[in-house]
C-alpha positions in Angstrom: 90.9 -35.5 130.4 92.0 -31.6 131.0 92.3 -30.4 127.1 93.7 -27.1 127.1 95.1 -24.5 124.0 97.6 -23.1 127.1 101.2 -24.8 127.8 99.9 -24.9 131.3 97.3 -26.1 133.7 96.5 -23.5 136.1 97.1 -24.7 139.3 99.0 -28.0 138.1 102.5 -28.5 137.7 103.5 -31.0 134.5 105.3 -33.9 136.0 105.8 -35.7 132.8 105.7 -34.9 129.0 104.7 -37.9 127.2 104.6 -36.6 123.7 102.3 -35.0 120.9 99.2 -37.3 120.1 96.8 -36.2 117.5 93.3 -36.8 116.2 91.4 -36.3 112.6 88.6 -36.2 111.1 87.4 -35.6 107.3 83.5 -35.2 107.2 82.2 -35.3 103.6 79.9 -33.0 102.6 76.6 -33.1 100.4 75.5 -31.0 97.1 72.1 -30.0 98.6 74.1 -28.6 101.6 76.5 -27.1 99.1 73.3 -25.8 96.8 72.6 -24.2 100.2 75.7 -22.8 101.4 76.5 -21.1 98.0 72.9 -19.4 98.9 73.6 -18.1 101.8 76.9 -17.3 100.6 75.5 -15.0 97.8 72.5 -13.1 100.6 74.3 -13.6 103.9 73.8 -15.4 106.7 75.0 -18.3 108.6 75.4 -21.4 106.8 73.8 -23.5 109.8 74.5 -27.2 108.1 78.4 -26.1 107.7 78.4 -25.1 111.2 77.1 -28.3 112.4 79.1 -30.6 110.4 82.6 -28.6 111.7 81.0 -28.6 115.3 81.0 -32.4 114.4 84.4 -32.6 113.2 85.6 -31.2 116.0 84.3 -33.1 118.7 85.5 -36.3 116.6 89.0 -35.2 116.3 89.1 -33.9 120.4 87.6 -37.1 120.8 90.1 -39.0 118.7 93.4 -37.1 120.4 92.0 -37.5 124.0 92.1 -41.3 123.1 95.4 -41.1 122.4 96.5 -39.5 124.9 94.8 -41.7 127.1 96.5 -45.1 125.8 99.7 -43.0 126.9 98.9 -42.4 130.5 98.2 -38.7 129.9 95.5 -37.1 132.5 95.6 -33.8 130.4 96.6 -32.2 127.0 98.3 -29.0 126.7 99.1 -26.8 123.9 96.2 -27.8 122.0 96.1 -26.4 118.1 92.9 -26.8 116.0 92.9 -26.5 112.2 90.2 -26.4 109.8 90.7 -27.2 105.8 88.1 -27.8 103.1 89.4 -30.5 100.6 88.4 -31.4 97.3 85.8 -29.0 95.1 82.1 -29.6 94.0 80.2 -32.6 94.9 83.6 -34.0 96.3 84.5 -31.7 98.8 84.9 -32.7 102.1 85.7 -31.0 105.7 88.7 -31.4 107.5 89.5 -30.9 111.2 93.2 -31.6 112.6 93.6 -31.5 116.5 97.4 -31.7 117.7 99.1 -31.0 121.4 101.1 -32.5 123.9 99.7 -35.1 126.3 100.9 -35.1 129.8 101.1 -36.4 133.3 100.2 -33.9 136.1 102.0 -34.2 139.1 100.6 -35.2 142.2 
């Protein structure tokens, strides 16, 4: 599956549009990783758990869409949008990746 943020494929002409498709994923988080963050929030640096947890989040929702797409006869995506949000506060707060775009069918 070609996943790209452009309208285009380089090199490809779209031969069909079959729609928008979309994938989620909400990853909570922990108070230890929280204690942590706030840490590194206060003296700098990278919060490396975060990071990993979004890096997560991300593949799961790519993952998700490219599904989708898939079950729609799509060989590629185009116009691909990624959105981070942070729900909920405290020891309930979760992470939240949203991947949207357009799957399509190249043409031959």
């Amino acid at each position: 599956m070609i996943i790209s943020t452009t309208d285009s494929i380089d090199g490809r002409r779209v031969g069909m549009y079959l729609g928008v498709v979309a994938g989620q994923a909400v990853l909570g988080t922990n108070f230890v990783r929280d204690f942590f963050a706030g840490i590194r929030d206060v003296i700098g640096g990278r919060a490396g758990s975060y990071e990993k947890e979004l890096r997560k989040a991300k593949t799961v929702a790519l993952e998700e869409m490219a599904e989708k797409a898939e079950e729609l006869g799509a060989d590629a995506m185009v116009g691909v949008d990624l959105d981070y949000e942070h729900l909920g506060a405290g020891d309930r707060s979760m992470l939240m990746v949203s991947a949207n775009g357009t799957a399509v069918k190249l043409a031959k």
